[in-house]
C-alpha positions, 0 to 999 in steps of 0.5 A, a space after each residue: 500500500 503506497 502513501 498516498 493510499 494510507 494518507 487517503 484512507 486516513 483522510 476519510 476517517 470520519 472524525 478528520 472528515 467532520 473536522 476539515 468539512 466544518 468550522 472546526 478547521 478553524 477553530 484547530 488552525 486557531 489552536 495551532 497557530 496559538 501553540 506555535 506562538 507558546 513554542 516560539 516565543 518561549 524559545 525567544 525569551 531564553 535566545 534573547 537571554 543567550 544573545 544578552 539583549 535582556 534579563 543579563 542578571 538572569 541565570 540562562 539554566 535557571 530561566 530555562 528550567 523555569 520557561 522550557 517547560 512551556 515550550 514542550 508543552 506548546 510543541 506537544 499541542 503544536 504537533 498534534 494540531 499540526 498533524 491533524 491539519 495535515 492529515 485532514 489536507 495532505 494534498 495541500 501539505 505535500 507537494 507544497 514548498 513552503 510547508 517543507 521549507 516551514 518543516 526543515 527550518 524545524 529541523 533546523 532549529 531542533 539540530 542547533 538545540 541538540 548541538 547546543 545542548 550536547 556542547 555549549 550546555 554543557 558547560 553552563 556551570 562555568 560561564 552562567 554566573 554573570 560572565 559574557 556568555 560564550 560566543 557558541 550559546 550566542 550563536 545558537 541563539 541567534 541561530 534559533 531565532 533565525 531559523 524559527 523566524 524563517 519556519 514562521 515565515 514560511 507556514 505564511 505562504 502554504 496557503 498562498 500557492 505560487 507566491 514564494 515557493 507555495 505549491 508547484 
């Protein structure tokens, strides 16, 4: 059985019928721009922290112990309202370039998190007690503010086909 076929019979399931055919669309693209929103603006409190545009008398581990669990739970709701968007109209999301370039600056920011986490973090002890922070956890801040506005921007145009790469 081939994609397209699971994605079709997934498609008529009919929850996700019920769903995509009324008000309720709306309602979950609501919900999902609004868990975006939590994600990304979460991250953007301890990104600015990291490139010392604010809260410089702040600990970066003890702003993230206290913001990032927000962030998980904004990209748990995030994900599932996203996911159900693109199974309610895969034949949108598919063959649409501003959806995957929204998914690989995801991607991107997810690879910088993890490279940051399994370096820079690492050594948080010695440089989060009012020391400039290191150039590597600026650049992962600033690395994820760019590729989180970029995935932003382009979920702007899945809808808007031909315009910047929406759908061929």
């Amino acid at each position: 059985m081939s994609a397209v076929e699971i994605l079709s019979g997934i498609e008529a399931w009919p929850v996700l019928q019920a769903i995509g055919d009324g008000s309720w669309w709306i309602a979950l693209d609501a919900a999902h721009i609004l868990f975006q929103a939590l994600v990304v603006g979460s991250i953007a409190l301890v990104d600015l922290r990291l490139l010392g545009l604010c809260w410089r008398s702040a600990k970066v581990a003890e702003l993230s112990r206290r913001i990032l669990p927000w962030t998980w739970i904004g990209f748990g709701g995030a994900a599932a309202t996203g996911l159900l968007l693109f199974l309610i109209q895969w034949e949108v999301y598919l063959f649409n370039r501003a959806f995957w370039l929204k998914i690989a600056f995801m991607g991107l920011a997810g690879v910088n998190m993890a490279i940051f986490h399994a370096f820079t973090w690492r050594g948080v002890d010695q440089w989060d007690d009012g020391r400039p922070t290191p150039v590597a956890a600026k650049a992962a801040g600033f690395l994820s503010m760019l590729f989180w506005l970029c995935s932003i921007m382009s979920a702007r145009y899945i809808w808007f086909p031909g315009a910047a790469g929406g759908s061929s």
